[in-house]
PLY file of the C-alpha trace (Angstrom):
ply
format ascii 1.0
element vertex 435
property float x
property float y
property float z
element edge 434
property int vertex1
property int vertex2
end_header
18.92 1.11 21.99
17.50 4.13 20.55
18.21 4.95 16.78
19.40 8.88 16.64
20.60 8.36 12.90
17.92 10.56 11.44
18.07 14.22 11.86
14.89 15.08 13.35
13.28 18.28 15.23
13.81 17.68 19.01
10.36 17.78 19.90
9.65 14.79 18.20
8.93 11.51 19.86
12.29 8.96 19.82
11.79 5.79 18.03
13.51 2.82 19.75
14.18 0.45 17.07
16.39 -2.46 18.39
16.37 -6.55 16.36
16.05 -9.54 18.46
18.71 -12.37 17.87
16.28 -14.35 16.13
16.07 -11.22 13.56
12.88 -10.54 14.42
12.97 -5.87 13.62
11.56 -3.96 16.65
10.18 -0.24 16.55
8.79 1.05 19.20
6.63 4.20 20.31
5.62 6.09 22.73
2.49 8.17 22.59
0.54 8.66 25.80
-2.02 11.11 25.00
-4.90 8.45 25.65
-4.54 4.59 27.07
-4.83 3.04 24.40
-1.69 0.91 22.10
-1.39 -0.55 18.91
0.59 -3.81 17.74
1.44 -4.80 14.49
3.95 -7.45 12.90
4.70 -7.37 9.18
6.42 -9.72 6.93
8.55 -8.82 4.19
6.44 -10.45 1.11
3.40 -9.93 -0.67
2.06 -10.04 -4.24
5.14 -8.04 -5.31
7.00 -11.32 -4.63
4.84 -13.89 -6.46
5.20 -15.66 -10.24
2.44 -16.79 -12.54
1.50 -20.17 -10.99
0.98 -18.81 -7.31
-0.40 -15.27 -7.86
-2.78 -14.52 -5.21
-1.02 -16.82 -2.47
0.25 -14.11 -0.04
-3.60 -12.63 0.14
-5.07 -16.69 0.53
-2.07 -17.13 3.11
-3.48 -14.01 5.43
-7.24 -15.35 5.23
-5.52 -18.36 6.33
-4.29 -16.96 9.51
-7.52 -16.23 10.74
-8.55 -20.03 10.28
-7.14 -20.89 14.18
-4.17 -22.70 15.82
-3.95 -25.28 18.53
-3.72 -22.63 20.92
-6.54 -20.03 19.18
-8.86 -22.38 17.77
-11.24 -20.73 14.73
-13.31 -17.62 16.18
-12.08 -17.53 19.45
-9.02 -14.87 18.95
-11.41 -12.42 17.32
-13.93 -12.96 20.10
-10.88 -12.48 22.84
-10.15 -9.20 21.00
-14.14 -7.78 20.30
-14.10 -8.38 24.16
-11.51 -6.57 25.30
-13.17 -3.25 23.16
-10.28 -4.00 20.36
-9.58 -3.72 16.74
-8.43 -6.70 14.92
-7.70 -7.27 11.34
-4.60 -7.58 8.47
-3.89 -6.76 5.27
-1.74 -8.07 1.48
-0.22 -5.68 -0.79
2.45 -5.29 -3.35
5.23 -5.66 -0.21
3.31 -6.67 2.33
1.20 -8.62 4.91
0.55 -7.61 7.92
-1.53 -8.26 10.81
-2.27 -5.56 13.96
-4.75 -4.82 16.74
-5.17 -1.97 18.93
-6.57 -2.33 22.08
-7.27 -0.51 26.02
-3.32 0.07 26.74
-3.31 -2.50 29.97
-4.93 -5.58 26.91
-2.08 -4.97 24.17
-0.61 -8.54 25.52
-3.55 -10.44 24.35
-2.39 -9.53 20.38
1.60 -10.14 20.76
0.08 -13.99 22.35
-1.97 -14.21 19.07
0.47 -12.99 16.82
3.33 -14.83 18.43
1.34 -18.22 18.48
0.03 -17.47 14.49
3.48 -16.83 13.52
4.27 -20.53 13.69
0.73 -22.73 14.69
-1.47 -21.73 11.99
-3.09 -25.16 11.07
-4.36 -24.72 7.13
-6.66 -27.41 7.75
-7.64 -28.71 4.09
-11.34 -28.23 4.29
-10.57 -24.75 5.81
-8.40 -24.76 2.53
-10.79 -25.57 0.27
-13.64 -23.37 1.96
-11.58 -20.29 1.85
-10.43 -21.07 -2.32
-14.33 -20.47 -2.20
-14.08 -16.95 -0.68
-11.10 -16.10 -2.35
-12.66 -17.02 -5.67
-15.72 -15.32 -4.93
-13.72 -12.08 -3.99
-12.01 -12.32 -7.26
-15.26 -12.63 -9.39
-16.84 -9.77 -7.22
-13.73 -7.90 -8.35
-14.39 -8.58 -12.10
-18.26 -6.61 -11.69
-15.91 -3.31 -10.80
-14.81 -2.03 -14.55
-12.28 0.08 -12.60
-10.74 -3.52 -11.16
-10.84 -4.57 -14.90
-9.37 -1.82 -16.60
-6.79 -1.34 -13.93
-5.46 -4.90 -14.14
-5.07 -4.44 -17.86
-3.14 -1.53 -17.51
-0.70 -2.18 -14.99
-0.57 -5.83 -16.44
0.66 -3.21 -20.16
2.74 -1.22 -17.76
4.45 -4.13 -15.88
6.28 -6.61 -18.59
8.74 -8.24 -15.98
8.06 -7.47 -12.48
5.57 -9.02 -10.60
3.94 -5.68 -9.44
1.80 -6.18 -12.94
-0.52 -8.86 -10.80
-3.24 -7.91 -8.70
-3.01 -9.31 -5.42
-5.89 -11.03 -5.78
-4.16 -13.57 -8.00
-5.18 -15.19 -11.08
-8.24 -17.23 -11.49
-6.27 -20.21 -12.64
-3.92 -19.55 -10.10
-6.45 -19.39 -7.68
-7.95 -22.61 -8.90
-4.95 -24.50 -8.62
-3.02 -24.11 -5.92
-2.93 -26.73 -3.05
-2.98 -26.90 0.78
0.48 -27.59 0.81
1.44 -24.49 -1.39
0.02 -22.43 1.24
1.43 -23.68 3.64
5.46 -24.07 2.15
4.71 -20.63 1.23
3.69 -19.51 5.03
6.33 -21.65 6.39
8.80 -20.16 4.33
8.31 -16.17 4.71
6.46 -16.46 8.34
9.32 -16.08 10.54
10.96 -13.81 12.57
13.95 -12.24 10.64
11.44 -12.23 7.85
9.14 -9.84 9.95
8.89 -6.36 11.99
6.78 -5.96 14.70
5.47 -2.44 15.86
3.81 -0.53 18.84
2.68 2.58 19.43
1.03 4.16 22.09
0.46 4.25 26.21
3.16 2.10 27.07
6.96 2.18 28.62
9.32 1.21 25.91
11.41 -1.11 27.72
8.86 -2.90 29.22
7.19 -3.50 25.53
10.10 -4.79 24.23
10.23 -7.36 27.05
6.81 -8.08 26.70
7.97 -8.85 22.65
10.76 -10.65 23.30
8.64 -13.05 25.76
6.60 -13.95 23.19
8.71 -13.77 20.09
12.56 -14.56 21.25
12.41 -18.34 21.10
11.16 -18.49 17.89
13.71 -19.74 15.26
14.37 -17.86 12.56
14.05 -19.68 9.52
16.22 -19.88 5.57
14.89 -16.87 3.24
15.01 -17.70 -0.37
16.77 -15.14 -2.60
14.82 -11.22 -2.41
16.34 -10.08 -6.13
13.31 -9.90 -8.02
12.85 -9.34 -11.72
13.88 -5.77 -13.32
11.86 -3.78 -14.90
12.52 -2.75 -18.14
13.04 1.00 -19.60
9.72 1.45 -21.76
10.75 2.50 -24.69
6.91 4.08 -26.14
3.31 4.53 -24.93
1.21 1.36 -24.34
-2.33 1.18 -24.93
-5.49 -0.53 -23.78
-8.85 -1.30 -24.38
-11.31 -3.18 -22.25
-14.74 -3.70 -23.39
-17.25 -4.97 -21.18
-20.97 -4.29 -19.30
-22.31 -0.99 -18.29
-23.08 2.08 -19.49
-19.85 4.39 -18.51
-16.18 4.18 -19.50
-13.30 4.94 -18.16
-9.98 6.66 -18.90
-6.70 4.96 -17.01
-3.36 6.38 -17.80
0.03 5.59 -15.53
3.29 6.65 -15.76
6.56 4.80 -14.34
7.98 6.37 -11.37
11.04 5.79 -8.67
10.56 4.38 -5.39
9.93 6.31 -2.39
13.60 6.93 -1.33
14.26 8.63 -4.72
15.10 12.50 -4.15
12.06 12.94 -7.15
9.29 11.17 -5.33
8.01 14.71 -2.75
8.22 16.60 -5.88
6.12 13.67 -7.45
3.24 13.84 -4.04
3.63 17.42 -4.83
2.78 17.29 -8.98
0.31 15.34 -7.78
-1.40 17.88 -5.54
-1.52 19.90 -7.99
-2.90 17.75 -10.96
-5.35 15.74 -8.95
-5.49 17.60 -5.51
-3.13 15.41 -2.27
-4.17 11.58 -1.93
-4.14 9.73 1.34
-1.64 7.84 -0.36
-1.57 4.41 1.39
-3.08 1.19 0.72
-6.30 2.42 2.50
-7.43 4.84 0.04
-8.78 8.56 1.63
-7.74 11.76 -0.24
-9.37 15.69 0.00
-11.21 17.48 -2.39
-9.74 18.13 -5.40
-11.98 21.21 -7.06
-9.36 23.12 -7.49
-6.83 20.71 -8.89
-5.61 21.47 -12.42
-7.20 18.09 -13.87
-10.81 18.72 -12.13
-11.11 22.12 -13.50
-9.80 20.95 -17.12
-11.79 18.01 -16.88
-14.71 18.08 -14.85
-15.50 21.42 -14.79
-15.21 21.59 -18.55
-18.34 18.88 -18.33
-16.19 15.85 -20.01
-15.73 13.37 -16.99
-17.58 13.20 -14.18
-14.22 12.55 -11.71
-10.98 12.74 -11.89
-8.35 11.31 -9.35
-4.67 10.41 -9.00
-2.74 8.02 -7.08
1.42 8.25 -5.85
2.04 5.08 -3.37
4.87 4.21 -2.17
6.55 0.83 -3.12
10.16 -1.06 -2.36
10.44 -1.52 -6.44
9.59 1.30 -9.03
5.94 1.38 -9.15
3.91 3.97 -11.57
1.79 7.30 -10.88
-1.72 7.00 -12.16
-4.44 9.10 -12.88
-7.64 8.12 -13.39
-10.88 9.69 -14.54
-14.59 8.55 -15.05
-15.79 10.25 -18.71
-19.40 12.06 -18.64
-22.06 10.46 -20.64
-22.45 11.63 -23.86
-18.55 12.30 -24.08
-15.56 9.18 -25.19
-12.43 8.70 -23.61
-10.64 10.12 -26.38
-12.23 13.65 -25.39
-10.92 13.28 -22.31
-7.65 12.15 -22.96
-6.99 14.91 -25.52
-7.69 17.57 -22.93
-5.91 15.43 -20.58
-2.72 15.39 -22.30
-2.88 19.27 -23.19
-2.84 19.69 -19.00
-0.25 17.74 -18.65
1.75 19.48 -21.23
1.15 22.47 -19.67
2.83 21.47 -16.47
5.64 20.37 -18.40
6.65 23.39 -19.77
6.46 26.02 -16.93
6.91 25.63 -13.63
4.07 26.05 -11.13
3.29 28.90 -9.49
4.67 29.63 -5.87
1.13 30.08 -4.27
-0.02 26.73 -6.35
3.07 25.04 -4.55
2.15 26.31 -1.28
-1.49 25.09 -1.42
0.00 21.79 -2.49
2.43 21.18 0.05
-0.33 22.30 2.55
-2.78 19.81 1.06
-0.40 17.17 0.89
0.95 17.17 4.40
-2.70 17.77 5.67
-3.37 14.35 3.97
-0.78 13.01 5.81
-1.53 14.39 9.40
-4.74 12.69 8.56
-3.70 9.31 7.89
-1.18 9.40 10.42
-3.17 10.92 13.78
-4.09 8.19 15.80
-1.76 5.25 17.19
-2.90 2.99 14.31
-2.07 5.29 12.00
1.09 6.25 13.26
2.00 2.07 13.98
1.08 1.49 10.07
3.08 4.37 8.62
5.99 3.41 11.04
6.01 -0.23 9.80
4.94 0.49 6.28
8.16 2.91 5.51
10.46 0.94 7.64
9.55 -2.35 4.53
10.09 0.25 1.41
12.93 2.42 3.22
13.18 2.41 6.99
11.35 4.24 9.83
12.92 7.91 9.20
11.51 8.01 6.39
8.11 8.50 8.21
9.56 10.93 10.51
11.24 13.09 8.18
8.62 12.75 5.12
6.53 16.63 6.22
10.72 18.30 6.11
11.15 17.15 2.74
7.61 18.04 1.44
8.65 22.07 2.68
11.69 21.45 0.57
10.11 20.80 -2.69
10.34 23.92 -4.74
8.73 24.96 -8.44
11.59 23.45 -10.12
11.59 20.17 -8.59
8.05 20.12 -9.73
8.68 20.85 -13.45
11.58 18.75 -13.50
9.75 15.88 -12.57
7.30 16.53 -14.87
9.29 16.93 -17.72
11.16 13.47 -16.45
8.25 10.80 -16.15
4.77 12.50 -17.20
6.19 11.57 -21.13
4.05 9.62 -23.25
7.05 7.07 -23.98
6.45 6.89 -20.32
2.81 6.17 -20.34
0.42 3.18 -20.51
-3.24 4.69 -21.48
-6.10 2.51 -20.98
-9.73 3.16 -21.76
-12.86 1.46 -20.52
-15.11 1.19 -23.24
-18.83 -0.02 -22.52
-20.89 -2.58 -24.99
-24.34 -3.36 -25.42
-25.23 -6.99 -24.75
0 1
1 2
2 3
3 4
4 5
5 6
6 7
7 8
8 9
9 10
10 11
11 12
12 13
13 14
14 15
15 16
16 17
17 18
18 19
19 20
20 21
21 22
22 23
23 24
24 25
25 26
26 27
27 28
28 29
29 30
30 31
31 32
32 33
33 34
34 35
35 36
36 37
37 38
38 39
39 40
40 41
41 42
42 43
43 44
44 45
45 46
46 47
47 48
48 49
49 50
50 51
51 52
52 53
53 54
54 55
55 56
56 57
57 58
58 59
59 60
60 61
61 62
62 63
63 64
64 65
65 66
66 67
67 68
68 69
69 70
70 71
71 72
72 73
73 74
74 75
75 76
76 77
77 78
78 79
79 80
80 81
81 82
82 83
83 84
84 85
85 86
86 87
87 88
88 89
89 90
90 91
91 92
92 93
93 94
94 95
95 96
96 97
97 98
98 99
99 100
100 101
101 102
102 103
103 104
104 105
105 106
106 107
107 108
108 109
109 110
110 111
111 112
112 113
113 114
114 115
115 116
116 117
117 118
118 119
119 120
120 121
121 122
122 123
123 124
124 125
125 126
126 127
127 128
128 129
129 130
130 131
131 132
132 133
133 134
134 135
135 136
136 137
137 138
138 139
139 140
140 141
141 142
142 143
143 144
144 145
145 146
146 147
147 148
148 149
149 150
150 151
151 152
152 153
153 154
154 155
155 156
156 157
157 158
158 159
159 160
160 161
161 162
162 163
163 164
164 165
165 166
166 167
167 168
168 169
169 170
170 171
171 172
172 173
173 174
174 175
175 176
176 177
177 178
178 179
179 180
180 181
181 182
182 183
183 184
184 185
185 186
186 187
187 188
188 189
189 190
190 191
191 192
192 193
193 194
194 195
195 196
196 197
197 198
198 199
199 200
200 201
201 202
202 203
203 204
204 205
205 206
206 207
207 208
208 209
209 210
210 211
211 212
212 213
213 214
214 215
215 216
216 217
217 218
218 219
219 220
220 221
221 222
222 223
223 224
224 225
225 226
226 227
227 228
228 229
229 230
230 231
231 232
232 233
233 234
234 235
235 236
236 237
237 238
238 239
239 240
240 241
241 242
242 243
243 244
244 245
245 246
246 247
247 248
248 249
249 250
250 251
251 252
252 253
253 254
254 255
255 256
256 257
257 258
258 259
259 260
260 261
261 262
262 263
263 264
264 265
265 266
266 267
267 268
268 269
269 270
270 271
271 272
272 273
273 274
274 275
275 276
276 277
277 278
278 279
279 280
280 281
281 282
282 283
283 284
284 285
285 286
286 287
287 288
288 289
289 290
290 291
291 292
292 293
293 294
294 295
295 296
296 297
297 298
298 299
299 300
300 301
301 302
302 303
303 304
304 305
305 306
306 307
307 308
308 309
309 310
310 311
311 312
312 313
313 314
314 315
315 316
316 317
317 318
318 319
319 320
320 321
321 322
322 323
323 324
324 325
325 326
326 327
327 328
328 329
329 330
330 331
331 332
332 333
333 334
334 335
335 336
336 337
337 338
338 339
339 340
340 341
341 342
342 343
343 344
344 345
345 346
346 347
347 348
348 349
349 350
350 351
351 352
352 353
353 354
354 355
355 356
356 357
357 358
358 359
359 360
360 361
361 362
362 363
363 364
364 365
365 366
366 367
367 368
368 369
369 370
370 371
371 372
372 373
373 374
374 375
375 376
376 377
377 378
378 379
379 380
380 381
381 382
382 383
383 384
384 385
385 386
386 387
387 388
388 389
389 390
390 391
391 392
392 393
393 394
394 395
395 396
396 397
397 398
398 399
399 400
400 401
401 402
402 403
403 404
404 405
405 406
406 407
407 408
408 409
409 410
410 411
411 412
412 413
413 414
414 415
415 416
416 417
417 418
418 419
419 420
420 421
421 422
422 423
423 424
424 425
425 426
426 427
427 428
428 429
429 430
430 431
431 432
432 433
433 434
């Protein structure tokens, strides 16, 4: 069946979106401007759904899946894919793991068999187990060299009192430390099956023959009991929050963020738009990318001006209320407080006047440039299909460039006056120390 619920421009591709009876979510698309197609199956949990005791398990539980089944012993799946001329990897965040390949059109087959026989025959071997905790660990401690990584978990750790989006997805140490074979793998049996999960293609295919192809390799297998989705609330903060991390090198860092509403809120375009023109557009997923931003109110007020040496800003979208953050790297011979002072006085500024209509016009431009970007190729388009179809659904994707051309001056300042509030703010600074 194909979903027509979403009020589209005709000349836009259809989406068929259809759920097997297992519950297994289908979306499907058709792009033939090269032979070439791109798979990808999510499932519905990530760090956003983890407590103090098994932070860092849905990140450990991907790694796992590259460790080999009966079928696709270690090594050889990646090897089947390299051959073919593919692209193989995955991904944890807040919401999310996923897993996708995209490969020649006519080879697209070989990843539904993998993913199909991972979803279910993943072994966890325990000296796989305890070789990975090694390369977990070490990916954690490699984290700790990055200040950034530092200060940023401090902040959102400030920001975040309740809900678990205040731990990285790289776990805790302790955490990390602890956990057993057979957490991993209750956890992966648990949240691994198909009404758990979407699966996604897009690219030089017919439709109805994909989904056959899917339901081939995905229709017998059971669907499985889901433990309760409510997660924790977050709290109204009720005053800033502040920060300080000390620790090696010789340049510090300012980190402020500011809580905002999730991505189906009517105030989060205005929001990519305020932050087009604070910070200049973001690639805003997971993936990082972004234009330049020299003409962005912050880099003129605070690189230009000689007191950091970047600036940068960051709007993702999340199922739960997640924050807007800016971020900016001070100059030597300057302190965060400079910065911040001058920081605050921008944001002031936006605050109490709206923008002008030329400013909103570059913004919007920037913005949805951003987006074309990040969203050109089949595995762009797959990711951005499957990633709004876990925090809202699939139209959200297709209609996100309409409501960008919507936003006007006054959405802008009203969203600024709403959430860029320093009751609304957790400010962290980097500070570096001498041995």
């Amino acid at each position: 069946m194909v979903d027509r619920s979403a009020k589209v421009p005709e000349e836009r591709v259809s989406i068929l979106k259809t759920t097997l009876e297992n519950g297994l979510t289908v979306l499907l698309k058709e792009v033939h401007t090269a032979p070439v197609t791109s798979f990808w199956i999510w499932y519905r949990v990530g760090s956003g759904r983890e407590h103090v005791g098994i932070t860092g398990i849905s990140h450990w539980v991907e790694h796992m899946l590259f460790k080999g089944t009966p079928r696709w012993p270690k090594g050889t799946a990646d090897k089947a894919i390299s051959r073919e001329g593919g692209i193989w990897n995955g991904a944890t965040w807040y919401d999310f793991t996923t897993y996708y390949a995209t490969l020649p059109a006519e080879k697209i087959e070989l990843e539904l068999d993998i993913e199909a026989d991972r979803m279910t025959g993943a072994l966890f071997e325990v000296q796989e187990v305890e070789a990975e905790r090694t390369v977990i660990i070490s990916e954690r401690q490699g984290a700790e060299n990055d200040p950034l990584f530092l200060l940023g978990e401090e902040v959102m750790a400030a920001a975040f009192r309740v809900h678990p989006y205040g731990h990285e997805t790289l776990g805790h140490m302790c955490d990390l430390q602890q956990m057993t074979r057979d957490d991993l793998y209750r956890f992966y049996k648990t949240y691994y099956v198909p009404n758990n999960a979407l699966a996604v293609a897009v690219g030089d295919f017919e439709a109805g023959q994909m989904l056959d192809l899917i339901r081939r390799h995905f229709g017998s297998i059971p669907s499985g009991p889901l433990p309760g989705t409510a997660t924790p609330e977050e709290p109204p903060q009720r005053g800033e929050r502040r920060v300080t991390v000390e620790g090696e090198g010789n340049t510090a860092y300012l980190s402020v963020v500011f809580h905002t509403p999730p991505p189906v809120s009517e105030d989060f375009h205005p929001l990519v738009v305020l932050d087009a023109v604070l910070s200049g557009a973001s690639g805003m997923t997971i993936f990082g990318g972004g234009g330049t931003n020299k003409t962005s109110r912050l880099y003129r007020a605070l690189v230009d001006t000689e007191l950091a040496a970047d600036v940068s800003g960051s709007l993702i979208p999340t199922v739960d209320p997640f924050v807007y953050s800016i971020t900016a790297t001070v100059r030597a011979g300057r302190t965060p407080a400079e910065v911040e002072e001058r920081l605050w006085a921008e944001l002031e500024r936006v605050t109490r006047e709206p923008i002008l209509e030329e400013e909103l016009q570059k913004a919007i431009q920037q913005a949805r440039a951003q987006f074309a970007y990040s969203s050109e190729s089949v595995t762009g388009q797959a990711f951005w299909l499957g990633w709004s179809e876990i925090f809202a659904d699939y139209t959200w994707f297709e209609a996100y460039l309409d409501h960008l051309r919507a936003v006007t001056p006054e959405d802008v300042l009203r969203v600024a006056q709403a959430y860029l509030r320093r009751a609304n703010a957790t400010v962290g600074w980097y500070v570096p120390v001498e041995e």
